[in-house]
Each structure stands twice: as C-alpha cells, then as structure tokens.
C-alpha positions in Angstrom: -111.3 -147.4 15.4 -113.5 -148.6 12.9 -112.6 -148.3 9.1 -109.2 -150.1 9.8 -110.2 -153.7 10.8 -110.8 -154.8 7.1 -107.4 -156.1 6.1 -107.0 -157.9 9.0 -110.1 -160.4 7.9 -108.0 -161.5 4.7 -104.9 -162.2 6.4 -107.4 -164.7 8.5 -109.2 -166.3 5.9 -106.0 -167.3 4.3 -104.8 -168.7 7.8 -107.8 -170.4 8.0 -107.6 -172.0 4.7 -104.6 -173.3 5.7 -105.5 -175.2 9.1 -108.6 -177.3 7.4 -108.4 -180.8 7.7 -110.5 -183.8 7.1 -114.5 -183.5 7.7 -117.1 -184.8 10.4 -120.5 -185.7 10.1 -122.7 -184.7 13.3 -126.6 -185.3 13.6 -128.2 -182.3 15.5 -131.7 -183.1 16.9 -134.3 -180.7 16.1 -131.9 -178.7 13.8 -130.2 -180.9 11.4 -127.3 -182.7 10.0 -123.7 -180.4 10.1 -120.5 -181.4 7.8 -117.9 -180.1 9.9 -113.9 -180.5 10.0 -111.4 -182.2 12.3 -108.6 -179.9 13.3 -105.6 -179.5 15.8 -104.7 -177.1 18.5 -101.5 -174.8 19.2 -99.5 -176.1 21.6 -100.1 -180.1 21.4 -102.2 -180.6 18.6 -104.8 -181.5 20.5 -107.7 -182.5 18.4 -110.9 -180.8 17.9 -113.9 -180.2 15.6 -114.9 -177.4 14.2 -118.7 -176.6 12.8 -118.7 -172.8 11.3 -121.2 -170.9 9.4 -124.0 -172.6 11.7 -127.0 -170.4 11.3 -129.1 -169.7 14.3 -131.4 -167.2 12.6 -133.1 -166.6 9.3 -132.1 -163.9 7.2 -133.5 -160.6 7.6 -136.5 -159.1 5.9 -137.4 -156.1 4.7 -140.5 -155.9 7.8 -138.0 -157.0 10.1 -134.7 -155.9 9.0 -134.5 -153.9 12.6 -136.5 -156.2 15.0 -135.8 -158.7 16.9 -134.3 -162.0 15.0 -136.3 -164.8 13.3 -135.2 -168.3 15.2 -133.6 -170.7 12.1 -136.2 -173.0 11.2 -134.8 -177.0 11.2 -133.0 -178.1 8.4 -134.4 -181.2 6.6 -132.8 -184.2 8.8 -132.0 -186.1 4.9 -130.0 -183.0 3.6 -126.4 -182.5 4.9 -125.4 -179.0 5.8 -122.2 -177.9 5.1 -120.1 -176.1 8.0 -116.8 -175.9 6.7 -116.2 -172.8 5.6 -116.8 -169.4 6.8 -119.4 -167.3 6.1 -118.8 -163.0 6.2 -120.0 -161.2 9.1 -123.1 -158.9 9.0 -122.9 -155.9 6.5 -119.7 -153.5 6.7 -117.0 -152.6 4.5 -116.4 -155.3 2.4 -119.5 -157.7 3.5 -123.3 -157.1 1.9 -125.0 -160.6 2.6 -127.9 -159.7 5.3 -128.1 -163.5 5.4 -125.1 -163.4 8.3 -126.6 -164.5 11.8 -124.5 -167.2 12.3 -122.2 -169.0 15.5 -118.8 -170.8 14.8 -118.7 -173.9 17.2 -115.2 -175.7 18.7 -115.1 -179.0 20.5 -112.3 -181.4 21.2 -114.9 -183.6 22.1 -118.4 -185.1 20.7 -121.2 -186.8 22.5 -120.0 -190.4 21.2 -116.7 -189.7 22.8 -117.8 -189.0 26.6 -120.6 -188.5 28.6 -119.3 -185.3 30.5 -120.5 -182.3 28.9 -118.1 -179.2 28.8 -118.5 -176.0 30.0 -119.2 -173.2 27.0 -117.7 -170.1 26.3 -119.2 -167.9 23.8 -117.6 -165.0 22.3 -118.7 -161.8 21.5 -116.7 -159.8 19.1 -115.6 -156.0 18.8 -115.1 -153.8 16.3 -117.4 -150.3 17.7 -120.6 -152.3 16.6 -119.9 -151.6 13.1 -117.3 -153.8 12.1 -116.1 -157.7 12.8 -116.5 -161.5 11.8 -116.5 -164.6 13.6 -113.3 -165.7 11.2 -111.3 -164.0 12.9 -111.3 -165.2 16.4 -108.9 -168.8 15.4 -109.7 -171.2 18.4 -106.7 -173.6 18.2 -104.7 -172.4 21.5 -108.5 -172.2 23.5 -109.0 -176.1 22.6 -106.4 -176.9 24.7 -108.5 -177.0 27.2 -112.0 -178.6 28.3 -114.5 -176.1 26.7 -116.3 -175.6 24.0 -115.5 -172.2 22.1 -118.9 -170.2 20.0 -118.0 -167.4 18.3 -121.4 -165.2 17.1 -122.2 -162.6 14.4 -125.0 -160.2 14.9 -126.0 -157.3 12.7 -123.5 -154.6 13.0 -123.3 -151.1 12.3 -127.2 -149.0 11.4 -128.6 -152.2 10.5 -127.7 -153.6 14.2 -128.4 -150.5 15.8 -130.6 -147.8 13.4 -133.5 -146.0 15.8 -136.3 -144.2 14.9 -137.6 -144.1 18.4 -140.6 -146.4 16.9 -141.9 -149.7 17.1 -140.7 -150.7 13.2 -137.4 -149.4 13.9 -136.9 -149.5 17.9 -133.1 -149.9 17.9 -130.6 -152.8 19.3 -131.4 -155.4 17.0 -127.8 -155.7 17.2 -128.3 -157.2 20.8 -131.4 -159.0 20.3 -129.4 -161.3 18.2 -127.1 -161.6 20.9 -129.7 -163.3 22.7 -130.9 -165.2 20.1 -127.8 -166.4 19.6 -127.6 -167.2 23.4 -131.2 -169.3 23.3 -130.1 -171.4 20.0 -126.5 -172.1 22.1 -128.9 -173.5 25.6 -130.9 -175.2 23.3 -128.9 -177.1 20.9 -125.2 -177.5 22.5 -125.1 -180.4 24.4 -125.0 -181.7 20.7 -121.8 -180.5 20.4 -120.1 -181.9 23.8 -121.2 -178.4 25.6 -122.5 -177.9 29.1 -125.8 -175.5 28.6 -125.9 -175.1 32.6 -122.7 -173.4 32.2 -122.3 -171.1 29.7 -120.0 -167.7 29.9 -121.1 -164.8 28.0 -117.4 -163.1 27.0 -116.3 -160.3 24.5 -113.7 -157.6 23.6 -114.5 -153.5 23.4 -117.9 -153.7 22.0 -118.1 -157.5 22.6 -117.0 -156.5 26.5 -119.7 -153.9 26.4 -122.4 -156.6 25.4 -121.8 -158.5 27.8 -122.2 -155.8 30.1 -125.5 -154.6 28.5 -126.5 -158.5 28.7 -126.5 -158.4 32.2 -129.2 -156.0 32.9 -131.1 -157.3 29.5 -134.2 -159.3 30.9 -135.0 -161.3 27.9 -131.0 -162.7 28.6 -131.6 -163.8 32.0 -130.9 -167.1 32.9 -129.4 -167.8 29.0 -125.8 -167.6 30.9 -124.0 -168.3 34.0 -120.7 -166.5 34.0 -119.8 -163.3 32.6 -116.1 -162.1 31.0 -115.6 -158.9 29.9 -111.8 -156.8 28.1 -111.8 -153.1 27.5 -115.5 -152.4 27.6 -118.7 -151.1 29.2 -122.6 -150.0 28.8 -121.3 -147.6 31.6 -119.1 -146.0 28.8 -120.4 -142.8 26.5 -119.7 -144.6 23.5 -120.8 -147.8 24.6 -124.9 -146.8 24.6 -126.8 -143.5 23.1 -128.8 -141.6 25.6 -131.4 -138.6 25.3 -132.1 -139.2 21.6 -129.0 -138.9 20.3 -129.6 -142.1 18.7 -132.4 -141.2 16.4 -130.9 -137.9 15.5 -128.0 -139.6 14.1 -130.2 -142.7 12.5 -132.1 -140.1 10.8 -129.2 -138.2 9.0 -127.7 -141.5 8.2 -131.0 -141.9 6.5 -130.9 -138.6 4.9 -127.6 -139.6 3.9 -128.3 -142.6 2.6 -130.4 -140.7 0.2 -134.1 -141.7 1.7 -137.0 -139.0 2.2 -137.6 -137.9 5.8 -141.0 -137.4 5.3 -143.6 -138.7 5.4 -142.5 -141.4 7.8 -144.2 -144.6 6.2 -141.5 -143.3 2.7 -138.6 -143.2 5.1 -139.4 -146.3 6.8 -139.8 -148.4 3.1 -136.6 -146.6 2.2 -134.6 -147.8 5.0 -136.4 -152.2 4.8 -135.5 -152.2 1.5 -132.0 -150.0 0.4 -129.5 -151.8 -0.4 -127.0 -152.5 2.4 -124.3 -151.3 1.2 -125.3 -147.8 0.6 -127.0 -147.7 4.6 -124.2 -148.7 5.9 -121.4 -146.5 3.5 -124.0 -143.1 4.7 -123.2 -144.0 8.3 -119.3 -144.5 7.3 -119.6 -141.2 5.9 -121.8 -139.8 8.9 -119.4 -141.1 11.4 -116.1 -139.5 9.2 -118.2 -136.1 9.7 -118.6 -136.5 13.0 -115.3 -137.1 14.2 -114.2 -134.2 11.6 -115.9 -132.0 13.6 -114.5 -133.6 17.0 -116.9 -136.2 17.7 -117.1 -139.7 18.5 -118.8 -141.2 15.3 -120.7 -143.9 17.2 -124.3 -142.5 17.2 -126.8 -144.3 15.1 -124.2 -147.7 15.2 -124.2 -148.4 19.1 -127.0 -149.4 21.6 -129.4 -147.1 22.7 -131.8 -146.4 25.6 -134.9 -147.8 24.0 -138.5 -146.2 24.2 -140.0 -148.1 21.4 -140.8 -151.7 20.3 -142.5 -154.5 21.8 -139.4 -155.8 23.3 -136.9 -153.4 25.2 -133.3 -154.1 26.1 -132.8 -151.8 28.4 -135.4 -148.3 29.5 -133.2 -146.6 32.2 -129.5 -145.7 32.7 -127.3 -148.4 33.2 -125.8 -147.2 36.2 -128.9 -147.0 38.2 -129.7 -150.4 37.4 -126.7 -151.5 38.6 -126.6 -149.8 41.4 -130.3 -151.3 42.3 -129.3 -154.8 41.7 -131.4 -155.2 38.6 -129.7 -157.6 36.5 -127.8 -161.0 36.9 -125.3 -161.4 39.4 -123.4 -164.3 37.8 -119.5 -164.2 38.5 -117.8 -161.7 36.2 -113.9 -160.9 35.5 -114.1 -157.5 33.8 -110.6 -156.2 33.1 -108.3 -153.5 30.4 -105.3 -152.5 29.1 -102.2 -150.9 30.5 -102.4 -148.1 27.3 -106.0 -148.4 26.6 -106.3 -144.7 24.9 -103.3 -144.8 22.3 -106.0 -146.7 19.9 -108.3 -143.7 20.9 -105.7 -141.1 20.8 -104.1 -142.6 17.1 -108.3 -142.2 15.8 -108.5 -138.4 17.1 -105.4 -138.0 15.9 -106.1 -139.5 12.4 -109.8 -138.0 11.8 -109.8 -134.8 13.9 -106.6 -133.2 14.7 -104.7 -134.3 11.2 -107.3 -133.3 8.9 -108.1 -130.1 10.6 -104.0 -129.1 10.5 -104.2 -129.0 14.4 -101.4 -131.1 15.3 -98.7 -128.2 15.4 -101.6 -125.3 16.7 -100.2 -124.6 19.7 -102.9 -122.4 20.8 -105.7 -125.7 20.2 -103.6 -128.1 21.8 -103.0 -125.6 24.5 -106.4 -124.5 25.3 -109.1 -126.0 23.1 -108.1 -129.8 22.9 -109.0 -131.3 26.4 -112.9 -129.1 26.4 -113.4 -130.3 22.7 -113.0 -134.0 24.4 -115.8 -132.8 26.5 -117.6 -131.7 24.0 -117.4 -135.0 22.2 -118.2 -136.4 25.4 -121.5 -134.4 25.6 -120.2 -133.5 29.4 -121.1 -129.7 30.5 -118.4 -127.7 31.7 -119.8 -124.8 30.9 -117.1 -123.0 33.7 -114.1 -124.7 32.0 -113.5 -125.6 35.3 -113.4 -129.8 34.6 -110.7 -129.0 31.6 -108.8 -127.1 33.7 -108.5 -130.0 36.4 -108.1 -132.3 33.5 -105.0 -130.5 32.0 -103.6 -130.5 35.7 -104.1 -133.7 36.4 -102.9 -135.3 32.8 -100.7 -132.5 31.2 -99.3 -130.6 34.3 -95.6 -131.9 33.1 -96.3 -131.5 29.5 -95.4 -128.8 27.0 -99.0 -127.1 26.5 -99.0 -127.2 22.5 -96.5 -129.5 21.8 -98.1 -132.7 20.6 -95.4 -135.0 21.0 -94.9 -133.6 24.6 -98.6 -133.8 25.5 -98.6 -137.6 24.1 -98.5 -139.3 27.4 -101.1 -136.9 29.4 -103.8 -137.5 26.3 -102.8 -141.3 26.4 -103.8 -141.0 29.6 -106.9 -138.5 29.5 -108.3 -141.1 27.3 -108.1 -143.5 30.2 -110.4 -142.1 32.5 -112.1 -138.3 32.0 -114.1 -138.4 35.4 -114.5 -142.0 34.6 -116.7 -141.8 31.5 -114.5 -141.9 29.1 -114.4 -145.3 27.0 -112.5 -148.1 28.0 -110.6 -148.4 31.4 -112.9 -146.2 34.1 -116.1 -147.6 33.0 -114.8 -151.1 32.8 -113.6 -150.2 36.2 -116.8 -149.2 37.3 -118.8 -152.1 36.2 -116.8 -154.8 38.2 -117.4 -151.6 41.3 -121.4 -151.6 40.9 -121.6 -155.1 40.3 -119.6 -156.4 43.6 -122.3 -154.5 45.4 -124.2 -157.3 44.8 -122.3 -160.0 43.9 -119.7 -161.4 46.0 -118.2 -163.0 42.9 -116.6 -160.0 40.9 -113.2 -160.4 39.6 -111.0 -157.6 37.4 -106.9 -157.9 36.3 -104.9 -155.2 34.2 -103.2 -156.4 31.6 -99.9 -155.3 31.2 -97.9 -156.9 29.4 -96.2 -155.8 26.2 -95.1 -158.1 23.9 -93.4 -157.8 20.1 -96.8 -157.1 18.7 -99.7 -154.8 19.0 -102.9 -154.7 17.4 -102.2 -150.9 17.2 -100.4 -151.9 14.1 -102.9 -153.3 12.6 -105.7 -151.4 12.7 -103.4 -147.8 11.4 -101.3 -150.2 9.1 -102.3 -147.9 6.3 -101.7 -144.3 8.3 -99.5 -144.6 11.4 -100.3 -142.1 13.9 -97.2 -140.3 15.6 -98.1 -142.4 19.0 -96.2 -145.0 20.7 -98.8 -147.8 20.8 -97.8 -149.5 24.5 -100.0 -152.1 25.9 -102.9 -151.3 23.5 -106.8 -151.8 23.5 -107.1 -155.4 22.0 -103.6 -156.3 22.8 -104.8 -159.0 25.0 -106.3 -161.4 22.3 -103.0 -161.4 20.7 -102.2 -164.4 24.0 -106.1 -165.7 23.7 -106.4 -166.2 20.0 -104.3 -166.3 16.8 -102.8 -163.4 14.9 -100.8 -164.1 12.1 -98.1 -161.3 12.6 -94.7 -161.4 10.2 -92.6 -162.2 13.4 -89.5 -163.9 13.5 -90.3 -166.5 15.2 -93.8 -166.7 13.8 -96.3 -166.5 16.0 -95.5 -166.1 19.9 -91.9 -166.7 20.8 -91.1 -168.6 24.7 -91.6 -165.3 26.7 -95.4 -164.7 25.1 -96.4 -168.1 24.8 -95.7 -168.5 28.8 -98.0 -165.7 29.0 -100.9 -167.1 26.7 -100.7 -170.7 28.6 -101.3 -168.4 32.0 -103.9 -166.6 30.1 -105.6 -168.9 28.9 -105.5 -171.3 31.9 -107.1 -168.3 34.0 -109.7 -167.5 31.4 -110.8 -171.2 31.1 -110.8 -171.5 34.6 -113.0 -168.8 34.7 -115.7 -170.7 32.4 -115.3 -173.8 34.0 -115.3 -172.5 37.9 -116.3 -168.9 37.5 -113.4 -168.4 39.4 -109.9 -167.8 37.9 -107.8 -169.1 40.0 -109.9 -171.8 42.0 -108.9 -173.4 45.3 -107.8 -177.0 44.9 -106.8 -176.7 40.9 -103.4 -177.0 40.1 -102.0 -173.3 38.5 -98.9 -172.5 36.2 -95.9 -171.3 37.8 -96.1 -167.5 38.5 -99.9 -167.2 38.3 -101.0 -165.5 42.0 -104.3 -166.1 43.2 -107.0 -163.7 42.0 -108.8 -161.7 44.6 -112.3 -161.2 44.7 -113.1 -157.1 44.2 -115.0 -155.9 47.0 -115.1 -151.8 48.0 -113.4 -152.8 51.1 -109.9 -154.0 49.2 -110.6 -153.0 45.9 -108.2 -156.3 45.2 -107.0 -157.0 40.9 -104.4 -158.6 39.6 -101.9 -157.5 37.2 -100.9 -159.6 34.3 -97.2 -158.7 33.3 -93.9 -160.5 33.2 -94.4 -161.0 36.6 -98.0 -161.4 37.5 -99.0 -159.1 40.7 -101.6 -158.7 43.3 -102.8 -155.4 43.3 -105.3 -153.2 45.2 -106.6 -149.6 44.1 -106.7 -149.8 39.8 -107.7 -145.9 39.6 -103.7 -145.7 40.2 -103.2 -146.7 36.9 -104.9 -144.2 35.7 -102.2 -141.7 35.0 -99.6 -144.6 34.4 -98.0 -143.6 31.1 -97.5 -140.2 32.7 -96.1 -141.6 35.5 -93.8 -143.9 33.5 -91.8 -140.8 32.3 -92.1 -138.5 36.0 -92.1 -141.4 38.4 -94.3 -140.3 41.6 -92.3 -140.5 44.8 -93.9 -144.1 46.7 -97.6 -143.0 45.1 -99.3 -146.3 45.5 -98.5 -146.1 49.4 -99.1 -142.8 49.7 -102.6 -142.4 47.7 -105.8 -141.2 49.5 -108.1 -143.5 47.8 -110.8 -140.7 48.5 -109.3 -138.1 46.8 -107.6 -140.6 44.1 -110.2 -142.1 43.3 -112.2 -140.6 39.9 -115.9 -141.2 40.8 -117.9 -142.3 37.6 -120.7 -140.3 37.3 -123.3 -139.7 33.9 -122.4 -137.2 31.5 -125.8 -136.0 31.1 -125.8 -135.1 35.1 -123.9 -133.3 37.5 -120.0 -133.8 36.3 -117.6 -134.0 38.9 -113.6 -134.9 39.2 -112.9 -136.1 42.7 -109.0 -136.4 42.7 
C-alpha cells in the first residue's frame, strides 16, 4: 500500500512539465513576491494560475525535527521567489530534502481581476502517511470551477509520525504541519483570490483520515469550515496507534536504523541528526517485517494517541470524542469505494500470504487466515468465536482453502471486520457519530467502474491474483489527472460525464457545504444528496446512474453478493441485526449481524 506509489510521481512530473505556460508575478503582503505560471484547464481551457513549491514553514532542525513546525519567516519583498516548479514531498523513497513543508496554490482568478473572493479547498494527500507529493494531485479539471485548489506536504512516514512518548519526540508532527499549513492558508490567501472564511479541509485514505483527526484537533479549530473526506478515518485501526504501540514500533525503527537505545539523550541525538534516508529505509524495512509476519506495517508511521509534548493533537479515543461532541461540527461529506479491500487484499496478498507460500495452504486459508486478520487487527477473540462469524458471514459460499474461491469473501472482510477494519466501516462511522451532532453530515458510495483503476498502478510491478473492481483511490481518477495509456487518452464521454458530476458536487460542497444545494442549477442525472441522520441513514450512490440510497452497511458484503445475488435483501434487511456496530479493538469486540 505503500512501497508502490513511487513510479506514479515520474509519470506526473513529466505531465507537469508539459502543461507549463507563461509566468505571473504576484506581490504577497507580509510574505513576499511569488513567480508563478499561467495555465489552462481540462474541459474549456479555462485559465488559471498556478504558484507551487510555496513554503509555509522552515525546514526542519535537528531540536525540532519531531515538534511542531517553524512558521516561514517573510521573504525579502525586493527578491522574487520562484514558484514554478515543484518541489519533492517530505522524505520517502526517492525524496531526502527535509526542507519540504510546502502548499501548491490554483486560482483562475487574482485580486486585480475581481473583488469576490473564492471559496478554498485544500487538499490533503494519501499514501499511509509514509508516502506522497503535492505533484501529483494536477488541478486543471477542479479550475473549472470558482475555487481555489491548495495542495500541502507534511512530513511523512517516522519523521511525521516517530514517538518516544516524550516531550522531544511526542509524535504527530505529521499533523501539526497540517495545521500549520491551515494557519499560513487563513492568513495569506485572500492574496491569491481565496475566501479564508470558507475554507474545506479535504483528503484521500490517509488525507481522509486527517481530516477526520482535524476535526477533534483543538489547535485546528476554527482554521476550516467544511470538511470532505474518501476512504478514510481516525476511527480506523490503521488510521491512529493506541496503547503504546506507537513507541514500541518508533523504537525498533530506531534500533533499526542503527541508533543506541540507551541511554536516552544517545538515542534521541541519533534520531535529530541521522540521515533521512536511512530513518526512513529502517521503518521500510520494519514495516516489510511486520506484514511478513501478518501485520499491518503502519506503527511508528501513523498518528498516535499522544501523552507527551507541550502540544497534544488528540489524548483520548476518537470515538468517545465524537460521540461527546468534542470537536467541530462543520458540514462534512465522508464517503468510499464500492471494492475498497482489493488494494488491501492485493498488499496481504503480496507481503504476507506470497512470501510465506500460503496462497495454495488449504489448511491456513481454511482455518488460520480470517483470526490472523484479527491478530493484525490487535482484536481479542480469544474464543474464535468473531472468526467463526466472520467466515459465515464473508466466506459461507466460498471454497474454504481455495484462494481464488475465497477472493470475494476477503474482498469483502476487508470492508468491514466489526467495523474496524480500514476504509469503508470506519468511514461509515465517522459521518454516524458526527450527525449526532451535526445536522449537516453528508456520505455517497462511489461505484462506478471505469477503464482504469489505481489498483494498477500501485502493483504495476507485481500484480496480485485479484480482480481490482471499484478500488480504494479510484475516485480521484474523475477529480484529478492521471495520465493512464488509454485509447482515448485520458477519460473517454462515459467518464468524463462522471467527472463533470463529480466535480460539480464536490465544488458545491466547498462553496455551499452542501452538495447538491437548493436553488443551483445540477447536471443532468445528479439526485439530490440527503442529509445522514440515524433516523434514514440517507447516501447516495455514484454509478452510471446516480442513486438515492438509505442503509450503506448493505454494501458491505456487495462483492459477495455480486456473484450469489440475495433474494430482495435491501427490502428485506433488519437494520438491527444488519447493521455491524463499530466498536474499539482494544475493548469489548462484538459482530451484531
């Protein structure tokens, strides 16, 4: 999920070389003087301007290389900056410059142009907190529209996200750069044509489960105004490190990375000053272990529950604090993907079951697979009593030990697992706990499947045996750019009608914080998107033919039920017993279905 993004950033930076047109020159007051480019968007070739590589933060040093960002000090105001080209994200495979907290602004208009200033987006990109670049989030088909696109780096993997469980090295630097990101964006974008009273916080997988984690975040209150989040969720295991297993990790990535344990002042020099690289290939390597062995490989590169350092992201379980009404209740569409788990099931297959000649053990798959996702999972079933509803549930038509056979059911275990379980149950849950308190909560399904799939990016170099369906991160393909060797190029009629509906609801969304607002004029086919409440449980599905739906935990088993259609299910379900209830791994477990 992790390893595989790299090539994908070349294939950009030559599609960006190719777009650049002529420059700009734009004064920013209090910050400095920007050299940016004029370009064109998708459809009309609309105009816009582009500023990238704009630094919002000084580089890292050694004292803080963990803590919370330094703000970028002004520029002088008789030196021109340039803000042409970009810049690498934050330190991964294939990037070692530490000087990489930077936003990517779009605008198709400037203060000289008009007085109206436009409502903001800003991005927040995936990649499992270890891997990503603002480069590769193209903006051309979002500046069709009247908002202004910034796309932010942050540190990534154990430079982001490293904890000692002390105040030098606290954890979730990561996210405070987030937010400083979010404070240089209030303060400075009206520069740029943007609206600071309106800015949406939005991202993908880890960028989705930001933007969750931003909403309970104090220091990020009142830095946004709308929330939109794809395929993610703080409520998710992966998404945020609980009891310590963050600092267990951070210190055998340490170890790893070949610095002393003890004393504690040697292991803390070791880690301000090694070279980046080398942290950062020890948690590769830490992570490839992990998943060996049937874990997830996150620890020690995600969020974590922090008990250390002066300022604290978040101190208690997400849940509760959602639940309690602690954090902001701006509107939010949260939303997944139709076959969220193939990426998921294509990386167990790749680091655990192929490596450990599992995929033809009849016996494992039988009877060992679905409690080692437990176990990964760090859920107790010490009975075996959850795997044993699980393989009901998921498998019960599938050939126990036959891989191929048992596809679907795992496509689908990978959905939901009491609701825990990465991508579509916690997202799920997030838009449930937050419409207790906010009438304003919004969630679609996205399930259209087009000629393309990020799937075959990301195991270009070692296909898993899985069809990829309507994969995790299949969505952007409509929202942004993706240079895919298609015939046609790009989108053909059939996809590009669905990225104009897209991204019509989307910016809608950032303008309105509603995506389908009464009085504004919609595209043919697009139904009017329900708010969630527990009472209807309303979403909309975004196929061929858009849909009005009620009930998502339906979907939960839908690539099993593609193959063994259920006789008249989505009349006949009990949405008590359907429903899976979300509940924390490290408490009671429970599979209500």
């Amino acid at each position: 999920m992790k390893s595989l993004l790299l090539p994908i950033v070349f294939l950009f930076a030559g599609q960006y070389l190719a777009q650049v047109s002529t420059q700009v020159i734009l004064e920013v007051p209090g910050y400095g003087v920007l050299n940016g480019t004029n370009e064109n968007s998708t459809y009309t070739e609309r105009p816009f301007y582009a500023f990238r590589s704009v630094f919002y933060a000084e580089k890292p040093t050694p004292l803080n290389r963990f803590l919370p960002p330094v703000p970028k000090a002004p520029y002088p105001m008789d030196e021109i900056q340039q803000a042409t080209n970009n810049n690498a994200g934050c330190p991964q495979l294939g990037a070692a410059n530490e000087d990489c907290l930077s936003i990517n602004i779009f605008t198709p208009q400037l203060p000289f142009e008009s007085d109206t200033l436009l409502p903001v987006m800003v991005w927040i990109h995936g990649g499992g907190f270890s891997l990503g670049h603002a480069l590769e989030y193209l903006p051309n088909r979002y500046m069709e529209h009247d908002i202004v696109l910034v796309a932010i780096q942050y540190r990534l993997g154990p430079l982001g996200f490293l904890s000692f469980d002390t105040d030098d090295v606290p954890g979730n630097a990561g996210i405070f750069d987030q937010i400083e990101a979010l404070r240089w964006v209030n303060k400075h974008i009206q520069y740029f044509g943007g609206d600071p009273s309106q800015i949406t916080i939005a991202g993908e997988s880890a960028g989705s489960a930001s933007v969750s984690l931003l909403l309970l975040a104090p220091q990020a209150r009142g830095l946004f105004q709308r929330a939109i989040g794809e395929s993610g969720s703080v409520l998710a295991e992966w998404a945020l490190d609980r009891d310590g297993r963050g600092k267990v990790a951070s210190l055998q990535i340490a170890e790893m990375a070949g610095c002393p344990l003890e004393p504690y002042q040697d292991l803390l020099t070791c880690v301000q000053n090694i070279d980046p690289l080398l942290l950062d290939r020890a948690y590769q390597d830490y992570a490839k272990t992990d998943r060996l062995n049937g874990g997830l490989g996150f620890s020690g590169s995600n969020p974590i529950i922090q008990v250390a350092g002066a300022q604290r992201i978040i101190e208690s379980d997400p849940l509760e604090l959602f639940n309690s009404g602690n954090f902001a209740t701006v509107p939010t569409m949260f939303g997944a993907n139709k076959q969220e788990g193939t990426l998921v099931l294509g990386v167990l297959y790749n680091g655990y079951l192929a490596p450990n000649n599992l995929t033809e053990d009849e016996e494992f798959l039988a009877n060992e697979l679905v409690p080692q996702l437990l176990v990964a999972l760090h859920i107790d079933d010490s009975t075996g009593e959850l795997a044993a509803q699980l393989t009901e549930k998921y498998l019960g038509t599938a050939v126990l030990g036959n891989f191929t056979s048992m596809t679907p059911g795992l496509t689908d275990v990978r959905h939901t697992m009491c609701s825990v379980l990465f991508l579509k149950g916690p997202t799920y849950e997030t838009t449930k706990v937050v419409s207790q308190h906010n009438p304003n909560a919004f969630f679609y399904s996205f399930e259209y499947e087009g000629r393309n799939s990020l799937f075959t990016y990301l195991f270009a170099k070692n296909p898993p045996p899985i069809p990829h369906g309507v994969s995790h991160a299949d969505e952007l393909i409509y929202l942004f750019i993706y240079p895919f060797p298609s015939v046609p190029p790009g989108l053909n009629n059939r996809e590009t009608e669905v990225s104009m509906k897209m991204l019509q609801v989307w910016t809608n969304f950032v303008i309105y914080g509603n995506p389908t607002p009464d009085g504004v004029p919609l595209l043919d086919g697009i139904p009017q998107f329900l708010r969630y409440s527990s009472a209807v449980e309303s979403y909309t599905a975004i196929d061929d033919v858009w849909r009005s739906e009620t009930d998502y935990t339906i979907t939960y088993t839908v690539t099993v039920d593609e193959l063994n259609p259920p006789v008249n299910k989505r009349r006949a379900s009990n949405k008590q017993s359907e429903r899976s209830k979300y509940v924390s791994s490290s408490k009671t477990n429970d599979l209500a279905y």
